[in-house]
C-alpha positions in Angstrom: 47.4 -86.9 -64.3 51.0 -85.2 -64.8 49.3 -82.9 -67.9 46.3 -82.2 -65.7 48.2 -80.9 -62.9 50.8 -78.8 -65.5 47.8 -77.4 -67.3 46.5 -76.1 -63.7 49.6 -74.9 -63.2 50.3 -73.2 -66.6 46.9 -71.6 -65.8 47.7 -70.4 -62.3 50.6 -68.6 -63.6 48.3 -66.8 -66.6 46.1 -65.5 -63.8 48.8 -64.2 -61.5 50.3 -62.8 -64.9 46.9 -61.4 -65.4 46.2 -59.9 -62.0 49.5 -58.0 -61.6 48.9 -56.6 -65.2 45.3 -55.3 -63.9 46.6 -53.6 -61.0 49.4 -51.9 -62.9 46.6 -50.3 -65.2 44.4 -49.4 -62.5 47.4 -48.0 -60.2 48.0 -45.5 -62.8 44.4 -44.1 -61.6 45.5 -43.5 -58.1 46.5 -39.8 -59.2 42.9 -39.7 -61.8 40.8 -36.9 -60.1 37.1 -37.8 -59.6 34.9 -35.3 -62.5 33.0 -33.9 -59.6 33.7 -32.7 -55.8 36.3 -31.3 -53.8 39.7 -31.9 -54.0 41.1 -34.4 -51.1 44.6 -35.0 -50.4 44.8 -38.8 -49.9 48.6 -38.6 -49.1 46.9 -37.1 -45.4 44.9 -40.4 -44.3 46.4 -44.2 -43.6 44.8 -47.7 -43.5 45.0 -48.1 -39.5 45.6 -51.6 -38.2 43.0 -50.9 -35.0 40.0 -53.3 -35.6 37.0 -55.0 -33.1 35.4 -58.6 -33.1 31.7 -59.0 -31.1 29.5 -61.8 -31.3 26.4 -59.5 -31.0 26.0 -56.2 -31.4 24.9 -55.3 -28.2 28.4 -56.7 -26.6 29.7 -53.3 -27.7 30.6 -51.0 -25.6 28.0 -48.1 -24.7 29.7 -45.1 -26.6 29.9 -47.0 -29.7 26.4 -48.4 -29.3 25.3 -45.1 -29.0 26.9 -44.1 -32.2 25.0 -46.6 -33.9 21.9 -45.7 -32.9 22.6 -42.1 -34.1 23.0 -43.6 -37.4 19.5 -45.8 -37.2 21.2 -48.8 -36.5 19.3 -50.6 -33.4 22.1 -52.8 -31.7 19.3 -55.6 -30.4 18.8 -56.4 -33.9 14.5 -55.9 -33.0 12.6 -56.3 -36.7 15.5 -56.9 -38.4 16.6 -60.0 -40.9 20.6 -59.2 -40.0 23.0 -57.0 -39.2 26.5 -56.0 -40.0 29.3 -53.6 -39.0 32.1 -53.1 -40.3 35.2 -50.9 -38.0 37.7 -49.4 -40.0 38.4 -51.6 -42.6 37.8 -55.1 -41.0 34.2 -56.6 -40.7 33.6 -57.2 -36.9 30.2 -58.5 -37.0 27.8 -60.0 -39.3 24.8 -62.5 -38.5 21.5 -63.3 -40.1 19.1 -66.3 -39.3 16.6 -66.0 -42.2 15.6 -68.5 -44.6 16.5 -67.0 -48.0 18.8 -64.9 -47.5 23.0 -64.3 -47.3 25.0 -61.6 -45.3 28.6 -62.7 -45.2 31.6 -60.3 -45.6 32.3 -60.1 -49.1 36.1 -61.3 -48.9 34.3 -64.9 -47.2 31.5 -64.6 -49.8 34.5 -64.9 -52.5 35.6 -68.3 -51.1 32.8 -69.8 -50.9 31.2 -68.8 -54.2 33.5 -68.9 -57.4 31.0 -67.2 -59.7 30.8 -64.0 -57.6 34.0 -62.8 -59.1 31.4 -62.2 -62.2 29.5 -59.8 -60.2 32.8 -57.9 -58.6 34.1 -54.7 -60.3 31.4 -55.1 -63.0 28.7 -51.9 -62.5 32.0 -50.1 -60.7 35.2 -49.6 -63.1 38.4 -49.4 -60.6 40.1 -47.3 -63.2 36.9 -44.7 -62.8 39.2 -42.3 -60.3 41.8 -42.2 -57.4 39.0 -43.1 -55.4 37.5 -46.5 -56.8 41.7 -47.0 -57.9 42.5 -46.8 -54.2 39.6 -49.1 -53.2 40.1 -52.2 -55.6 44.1 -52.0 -54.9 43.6 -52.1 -50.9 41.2 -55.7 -51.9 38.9 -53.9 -49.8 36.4 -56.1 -47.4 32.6 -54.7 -47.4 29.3 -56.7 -47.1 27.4 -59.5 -49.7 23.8 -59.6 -49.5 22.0 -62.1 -51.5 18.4 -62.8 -51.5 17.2 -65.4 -52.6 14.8 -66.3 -55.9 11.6 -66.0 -54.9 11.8 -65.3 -51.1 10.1 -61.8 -50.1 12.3 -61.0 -46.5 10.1 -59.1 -44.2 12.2 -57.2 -42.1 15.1 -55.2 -43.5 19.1 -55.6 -43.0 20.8 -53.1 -41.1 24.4 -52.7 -41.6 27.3 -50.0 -40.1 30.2 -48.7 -41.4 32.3 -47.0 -38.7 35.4 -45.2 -38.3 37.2 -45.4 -35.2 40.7 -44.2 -35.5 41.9 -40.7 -36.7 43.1 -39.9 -40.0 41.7 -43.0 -41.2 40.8 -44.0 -44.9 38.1 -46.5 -44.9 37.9 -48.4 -48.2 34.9 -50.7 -48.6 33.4 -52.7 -51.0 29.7 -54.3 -51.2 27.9 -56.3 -53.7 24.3 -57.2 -53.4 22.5 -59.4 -55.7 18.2 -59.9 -55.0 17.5 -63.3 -57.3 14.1 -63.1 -59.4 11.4 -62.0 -57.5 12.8 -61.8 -54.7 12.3 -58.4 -52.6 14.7 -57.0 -49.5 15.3 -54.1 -47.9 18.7 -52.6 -46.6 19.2 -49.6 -44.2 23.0 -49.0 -44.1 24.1 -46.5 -41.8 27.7 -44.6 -42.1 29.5 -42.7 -38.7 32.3 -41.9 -36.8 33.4 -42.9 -33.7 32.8 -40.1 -30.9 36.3 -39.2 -30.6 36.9 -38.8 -34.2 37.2 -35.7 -36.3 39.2 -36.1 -39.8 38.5 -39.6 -42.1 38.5 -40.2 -45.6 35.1 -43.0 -46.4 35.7 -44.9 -50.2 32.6 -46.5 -50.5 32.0 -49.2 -53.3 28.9 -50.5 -54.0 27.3 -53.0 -56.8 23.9 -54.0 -56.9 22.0 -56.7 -58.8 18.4 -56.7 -59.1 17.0 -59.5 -61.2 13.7 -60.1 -63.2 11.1 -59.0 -61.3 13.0 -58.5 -58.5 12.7 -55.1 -55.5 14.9 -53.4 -53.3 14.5 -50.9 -51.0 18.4 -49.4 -49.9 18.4 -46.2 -47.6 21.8 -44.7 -46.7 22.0 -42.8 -43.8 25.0 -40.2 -43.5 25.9 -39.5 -39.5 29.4 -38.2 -40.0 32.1 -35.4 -37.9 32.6 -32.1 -39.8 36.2 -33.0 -41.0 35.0 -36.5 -43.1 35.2 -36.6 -46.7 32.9 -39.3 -48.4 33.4 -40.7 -51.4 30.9 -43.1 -52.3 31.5 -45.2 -55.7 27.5 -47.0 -56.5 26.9 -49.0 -59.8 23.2 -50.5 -60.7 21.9 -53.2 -62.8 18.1 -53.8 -63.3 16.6 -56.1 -65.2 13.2 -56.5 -66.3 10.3 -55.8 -64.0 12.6 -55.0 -61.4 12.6 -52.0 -59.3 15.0 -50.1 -56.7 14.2 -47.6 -54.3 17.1 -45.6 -53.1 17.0 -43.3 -50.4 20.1 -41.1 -49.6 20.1 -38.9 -46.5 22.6 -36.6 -45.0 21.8 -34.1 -42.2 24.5 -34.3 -40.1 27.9 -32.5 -41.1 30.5 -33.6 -43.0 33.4 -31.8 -44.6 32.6 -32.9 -48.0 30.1 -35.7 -50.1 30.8 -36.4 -53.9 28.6 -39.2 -54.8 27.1 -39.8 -58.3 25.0 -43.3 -58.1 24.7 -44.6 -61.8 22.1 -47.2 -62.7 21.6 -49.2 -66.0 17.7 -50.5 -66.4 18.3 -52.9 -69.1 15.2 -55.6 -68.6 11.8 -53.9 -70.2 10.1 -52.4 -67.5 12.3 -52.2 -65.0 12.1 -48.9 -62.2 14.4 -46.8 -60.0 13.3 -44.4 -58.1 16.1 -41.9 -56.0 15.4 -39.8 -52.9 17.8 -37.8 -52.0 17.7 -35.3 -48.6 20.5 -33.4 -47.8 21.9 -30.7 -45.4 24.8 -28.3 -46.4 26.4 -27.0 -42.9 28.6 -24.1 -42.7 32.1 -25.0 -44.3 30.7 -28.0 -46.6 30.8 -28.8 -50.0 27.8 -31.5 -51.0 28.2 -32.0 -54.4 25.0 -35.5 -55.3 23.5 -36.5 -57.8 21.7 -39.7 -59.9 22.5 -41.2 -63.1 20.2 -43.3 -65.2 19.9 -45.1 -68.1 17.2 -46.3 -69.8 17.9 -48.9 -71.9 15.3 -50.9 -72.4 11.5 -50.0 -73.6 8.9 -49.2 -70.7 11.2 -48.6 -68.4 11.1 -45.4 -65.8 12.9 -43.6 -63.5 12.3 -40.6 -61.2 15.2 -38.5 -59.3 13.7 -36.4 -56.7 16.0 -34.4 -54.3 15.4 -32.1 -51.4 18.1 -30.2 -50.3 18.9 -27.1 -47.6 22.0 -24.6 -46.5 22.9 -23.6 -44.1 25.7 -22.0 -44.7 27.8 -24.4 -46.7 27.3 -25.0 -50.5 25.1 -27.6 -52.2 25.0 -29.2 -55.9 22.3 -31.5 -57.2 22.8 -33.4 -60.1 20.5 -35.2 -61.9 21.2 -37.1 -65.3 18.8 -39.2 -67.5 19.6 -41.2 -70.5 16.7 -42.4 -72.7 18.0 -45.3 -75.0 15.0 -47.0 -75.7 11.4 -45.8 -77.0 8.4 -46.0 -74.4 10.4 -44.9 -71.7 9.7 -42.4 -69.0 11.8 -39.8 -66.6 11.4 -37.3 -64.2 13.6 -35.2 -62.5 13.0 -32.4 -59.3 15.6 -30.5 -57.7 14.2 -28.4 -55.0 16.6 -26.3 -52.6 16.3 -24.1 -50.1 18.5 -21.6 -48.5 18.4 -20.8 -45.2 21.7 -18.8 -44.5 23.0 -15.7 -46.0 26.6 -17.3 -46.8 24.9 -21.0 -48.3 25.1 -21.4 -51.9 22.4 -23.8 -53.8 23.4 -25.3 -57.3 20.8 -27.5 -59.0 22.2 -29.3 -62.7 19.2 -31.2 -64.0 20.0 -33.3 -67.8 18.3 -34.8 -70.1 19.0 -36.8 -73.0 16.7 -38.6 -75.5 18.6 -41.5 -77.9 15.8 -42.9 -79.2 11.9 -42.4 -80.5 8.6 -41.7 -78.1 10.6 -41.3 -74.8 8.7 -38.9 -72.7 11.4 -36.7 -70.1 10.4 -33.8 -67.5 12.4 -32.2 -65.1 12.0 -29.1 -62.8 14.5 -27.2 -60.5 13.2 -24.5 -57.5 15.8 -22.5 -55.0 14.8 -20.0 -52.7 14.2 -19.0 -48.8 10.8 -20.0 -47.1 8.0 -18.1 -48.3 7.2 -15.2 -45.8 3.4 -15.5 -46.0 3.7 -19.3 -45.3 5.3 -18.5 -42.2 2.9 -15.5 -40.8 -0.1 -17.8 -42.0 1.2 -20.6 -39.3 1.6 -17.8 -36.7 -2.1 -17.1 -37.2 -2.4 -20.2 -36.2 -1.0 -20.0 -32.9 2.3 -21.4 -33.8 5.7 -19.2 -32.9 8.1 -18.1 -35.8 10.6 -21.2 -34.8 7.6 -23.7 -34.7 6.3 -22.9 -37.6 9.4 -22.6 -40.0 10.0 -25.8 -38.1 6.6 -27.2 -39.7 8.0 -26.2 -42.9 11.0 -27.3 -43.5 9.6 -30.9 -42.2 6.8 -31.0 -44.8 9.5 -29.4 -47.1 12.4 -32.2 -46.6 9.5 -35.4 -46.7 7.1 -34.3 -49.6 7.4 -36.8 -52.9 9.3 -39.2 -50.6 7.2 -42.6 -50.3 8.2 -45.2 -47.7 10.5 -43.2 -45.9 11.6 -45.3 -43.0 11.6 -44.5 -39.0 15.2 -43.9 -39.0 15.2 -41.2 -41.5 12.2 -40.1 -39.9 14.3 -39.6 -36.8 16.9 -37.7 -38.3 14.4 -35.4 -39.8 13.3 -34.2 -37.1 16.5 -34.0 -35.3 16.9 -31.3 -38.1 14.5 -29.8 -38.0 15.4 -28.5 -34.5 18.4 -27.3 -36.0 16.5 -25.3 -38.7 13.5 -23.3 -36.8 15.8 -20.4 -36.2 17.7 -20.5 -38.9 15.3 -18.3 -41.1 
């Protein structure tokens, strides 16, 4: 009994040994800039201490709840299979009821499982910049979603991350692992509180999608003009299984650098990425997709919509064909709608192996003229129809686009049908 307890012991110390030797390496990243985006000062922002705790959602007080709601997030939880919300950086609520499925802050979810440290900082290198550096140092809570093998949740989970104090840097990180054929949906909504104008959003995220497996994960962007957002995403697919990422940002913000990379390395496994994306006066979007294809048979399509108004957009799009039989598509499509908005489109390909089949195609310009005037012969005013347009414009090649970003389409598009 003695040796077992000195051999736990002597192990203990190894890992402690081990941990502070990892955060020494990855604190030397803390002054790595990030390849793309803007540069942000993260000397300006602190980790603030202000935090809330609700039982339900809708024991929030009205201004927040109506901060939600701006960022699709219904607070009665209707058709939904959980919710979450995280303020600041502490988790305030989380609750699901569904056979099949997990949603647990991440930091409980490590307790309780030891095996999930396999899936943590795996798709998502901390050492990648200052950014994913800053993240893994601060431990940072997020969500865990888990689906379970086999079970097919009907309604989606909706999850929140706020910021409610100023000059805050929010650091979260999420894993989410869907078991073999199983299939889920997630609508995660990111926002300010009312009251807020300058934050800095680090946002980790790790998904797992097994054999045969399907999810469906929409991010919606509701942010102030001052926010910078830094979102860190990492993707493993095996085979048969298939994501569906949709990535929307209408709303302002002072700067987005996000650069999702996914790995399809089961035979026939699918992503498919929608972006839609609004560059306001003074902003600097810089998004993009990265994909590998790494196994035979398997496909991806990157298919992004994008409009100035004033501030200055970049799509990216990047695929990597490892494997033969494999398919890719990429479509950046941009138009600009202001006289000081700047529109960059960087499509790439890349073919590694034999009998890989790759297409992309990139499109910037204003509204057609004769589109318009055909719309006014129909009865419809100059604002209505370049309205009409830019509607058709920001949902076409966009399947399954939920009634959240619905919404915020046509919030938009309000925005839009004079600025022609």
């Amino acid at each position: 009994m003695q040796t077992g307890k000195s051999d736990q012991s002597v192990k203990s110390v190894k890992n402690t040994k081990k941990e502070k030797t990892d955060d020494v390496i990855v604190r030397q990243s803390l002054d790595k800039e990030a390849m793309y985006g803007t540069f942000v000062d993260m000397k300006t922002f602190q980790i603030p201490d202000e935090s809330i705790r609700v039982n339900k959602l809708t024991d929030l007080d009205d201004v927040v709840k109506k901060s939600l709601v701006s960022a699709g997030i219904a607070p009665d939880g209707k058709n939904k299979s959980g919710s979450f919300l995280m303020y600041n950086n502490t988790v305030s609520h989380h609750s699901t009821a569904v056979d099949g499925l997990e949603l647990m802050p991440l930091k409980d979810a490590f307790k309780k499982y030891d095996w999930l440290a396999e899936y943590s900082w795996k798709l998502v290198s901390p050492e990648a910049d200052k950014y994913t550096a800053q993240s893994y140092l601060e431990d940072s809570d997020g969500y865990f979603i888990r689906a379970l093998a086999g079970k097919k949740i009907q309604f989606p989970i909706q999850s929140c991350l706020m910021i409610g104090s100023e000059k805050t840097m929010q650091t979260v990180h999420n894993i989410i692992i869907i078991e073999e054929n199983a299939e889920l949906e997630v609508i995660t909504g990111c926002v300010t509180h009312d009251d807020i104008k300058r934050a800095l959003h680090i946002g980790v995220t790790e998904m797992y999608i097994q054999k045969g497996a399907k999810l469906t994960f929409s991010m919606i962007h509701n942010w102030e003009e001052e926010v910078e957002v830094r979102p860190r995403t990492g993707i493993q697919i095996e085979e048969n299984g298939q994501l569906v990422n949709n990535y929307v940002c209408l709303k302002p913000a002072r700067s987005i650098q996000t650069n999702p990379t996914a790995r399809l390395v089961g035979e026939g496994a699918k992503a498919f990425f929608n972006t839609i994306a609004v560059a306001h006066p003074n902003s600097v979007l810089d998004m993009g997709s990265r994909v590998f294809l790494d196994a035979p048979r398997t496909k991806t399509e990157i298919i992004s919509r994008t409009i100035t108004l004033g501030g200055e957009m970049i799509s990216r799009g990047d695929i990597i064909g490892n494997a033969p039989e494999v398919y890719g598509h990429l479509e950046c499509n941009g138009l600009v709608l202001n006289e000081k908005g700047k529109q960059r489109a960087i499509p790439a390909l890349e073919a590694n192996a034999m009998n890989v089949e790759m297409t992309h195609e990139a499109a910037i310009g204003r509204i057609a003229r004769d589109q318009v005037e055909y719309l006014m012969s129909r009865g419809l005013e100059e604002g209505e129809a370049t309205g009409l347009i830019v509607r058709g414009f920001l949902s076409a090649g966009i399947e399954g686009i939920p009634d959240e970003l619905k919404a915020e389409i046509a919030d938009i598009v309000k925005k839009t049908e004079n600025a022609s």
